[in-house]
C-alpha positions as MATLAB code, in Angstrom:
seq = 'XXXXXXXXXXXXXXXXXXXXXXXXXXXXXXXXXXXXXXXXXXXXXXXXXXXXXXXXXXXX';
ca = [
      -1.707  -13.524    3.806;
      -1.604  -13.555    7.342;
      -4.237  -11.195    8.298;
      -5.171   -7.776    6.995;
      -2.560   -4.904    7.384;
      -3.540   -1.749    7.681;
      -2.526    1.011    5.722;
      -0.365    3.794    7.935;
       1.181    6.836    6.002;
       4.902    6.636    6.175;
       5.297    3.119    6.362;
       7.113    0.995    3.298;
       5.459   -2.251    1.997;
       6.425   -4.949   -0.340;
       3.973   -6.270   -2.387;
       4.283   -9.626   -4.179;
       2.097   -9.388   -7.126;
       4.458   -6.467   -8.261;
       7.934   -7.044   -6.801;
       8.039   -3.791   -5.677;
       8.761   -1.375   -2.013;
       6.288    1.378   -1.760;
       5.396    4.083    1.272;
       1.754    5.105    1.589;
       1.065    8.467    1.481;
      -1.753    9.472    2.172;
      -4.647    7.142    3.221;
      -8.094    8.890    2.112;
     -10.950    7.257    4.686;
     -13.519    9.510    2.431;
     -12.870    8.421   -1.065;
     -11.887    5.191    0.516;
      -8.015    5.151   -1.020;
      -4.618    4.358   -0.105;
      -2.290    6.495   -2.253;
       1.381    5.407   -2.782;
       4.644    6.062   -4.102;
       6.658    3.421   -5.256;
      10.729    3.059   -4.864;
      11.754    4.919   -7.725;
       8.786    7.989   -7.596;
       6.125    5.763   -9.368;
       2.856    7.119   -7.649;
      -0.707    5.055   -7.484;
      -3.939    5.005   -6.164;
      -5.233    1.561   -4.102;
      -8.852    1.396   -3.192;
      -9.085   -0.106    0.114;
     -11.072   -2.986   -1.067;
      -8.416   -4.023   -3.114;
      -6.146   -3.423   -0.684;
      -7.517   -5.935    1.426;
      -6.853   -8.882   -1.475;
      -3.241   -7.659   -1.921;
      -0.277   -9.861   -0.498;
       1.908   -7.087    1.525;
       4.357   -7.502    3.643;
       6.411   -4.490    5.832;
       9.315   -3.172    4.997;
      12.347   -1.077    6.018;
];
């Protein structure tokens, strides 16, 4: 990865590992989470440490 990406609600990422779009939507600075929703309505829950290790890249 080229640098860390930071999460912003409403924006759509691809990420590798998964082969899969998703929007963020909601990005919880307390609880330290990035929720998503994947294309398709697939929701999940990201800690930001492991967002950090993820391979994303934006998307439309």
């Amino acid at each position: 990865m080229a640098g860390r990406m930071e999460p912003e609600k409403g924006k759509w990422y691809y990420r590798f590992d998964k082969g899969r779009n998703f929007t963020v939507v909601e990005v919880d600075e307390v609880s330290c989470a990035v929720k998503v929703q994947y294309l398709g309505g697939d929701t999940d829950e990201i800690s930001l440490a492991e967002w950090d290790t993820l391979e994303l890249q934006k998307s439309e």
